[in-house]
N, C-alpha and C positions, 0 to 999 in steps of 0.2 A: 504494500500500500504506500501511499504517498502521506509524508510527515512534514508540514511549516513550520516546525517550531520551531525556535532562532537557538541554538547551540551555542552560537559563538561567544557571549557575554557572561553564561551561566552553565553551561556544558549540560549534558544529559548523559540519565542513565539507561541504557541500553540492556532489557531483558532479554534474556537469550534459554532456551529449554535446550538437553541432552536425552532422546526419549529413548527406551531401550526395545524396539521393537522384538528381540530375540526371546527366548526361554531359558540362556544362559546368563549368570550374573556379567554384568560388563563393568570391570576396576578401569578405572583412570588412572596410570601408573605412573604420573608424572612427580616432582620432587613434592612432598605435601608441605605443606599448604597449597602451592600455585600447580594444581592440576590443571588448570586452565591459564594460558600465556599468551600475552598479546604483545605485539611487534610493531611498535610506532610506524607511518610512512607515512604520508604528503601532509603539511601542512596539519599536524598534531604537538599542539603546546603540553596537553597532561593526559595519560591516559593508563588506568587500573582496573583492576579485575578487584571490586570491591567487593564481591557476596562469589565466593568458588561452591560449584558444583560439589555434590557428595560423592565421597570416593568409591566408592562402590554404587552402582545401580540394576536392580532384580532388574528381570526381564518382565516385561510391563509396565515398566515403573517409570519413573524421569525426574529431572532434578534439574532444576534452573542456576543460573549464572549471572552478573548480573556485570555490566563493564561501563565505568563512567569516562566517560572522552569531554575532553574539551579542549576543540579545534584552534588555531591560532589567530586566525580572524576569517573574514568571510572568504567564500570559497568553495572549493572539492577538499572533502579527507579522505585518509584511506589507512587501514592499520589490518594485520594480520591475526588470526585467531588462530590458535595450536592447542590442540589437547590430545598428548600421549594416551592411550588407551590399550585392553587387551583384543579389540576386534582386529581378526588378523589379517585383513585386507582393507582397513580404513586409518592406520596407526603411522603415523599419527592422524589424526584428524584437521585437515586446516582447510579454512575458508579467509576473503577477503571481505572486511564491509568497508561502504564507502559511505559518502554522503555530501 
């Protein structure tokens, strides 16, 4: 969906779900606390993984994440998300957001 809300002045927080579609437990194997890592890129003044996902999740189950960015002024951002995990054809897991 499409989001106006102005970032640049007051930053946002960015909720993000991990769902576990499988019947097997899926661990996040990354160093704990920071199972979930995010990798500054264009035009990003602060950006943290404030609420990490639970390091284990059943299969069914899901666990939220929650990452607060606050861009450097107006613009496009763009930051990398990584999260080591035990699925043995997604591990690590990464995506780009942008905005």
């Amino acid at each position: 969906g499409t989001d106006n809300t102005d970032i640049q002045t007051s930053g946002s927080n960015l909720v993000y779900t991990i769902e576990n579609q499988g019947e097997n437990v899926l661990n996040l194997t990354g160093t704990a606390p920071d199972y979930v890592v995010v990798t500054p890129g264009t035009n990003i003044n602060t950006l943290s993984v404030s609420v990490q996902p639970s390091s284990a999740i059943n299969g069914g189950a899901s666990s939220n994440f929650t990452i607060a960015v606050l861009p450097i002024g107006a613009g496009a951002y763009d930051f990398t998300v990584s999260i080591a995990n035990s699925d043995f054809d997604e591990n690590p897991y990464t995506f780009t957001v942008s905005g």
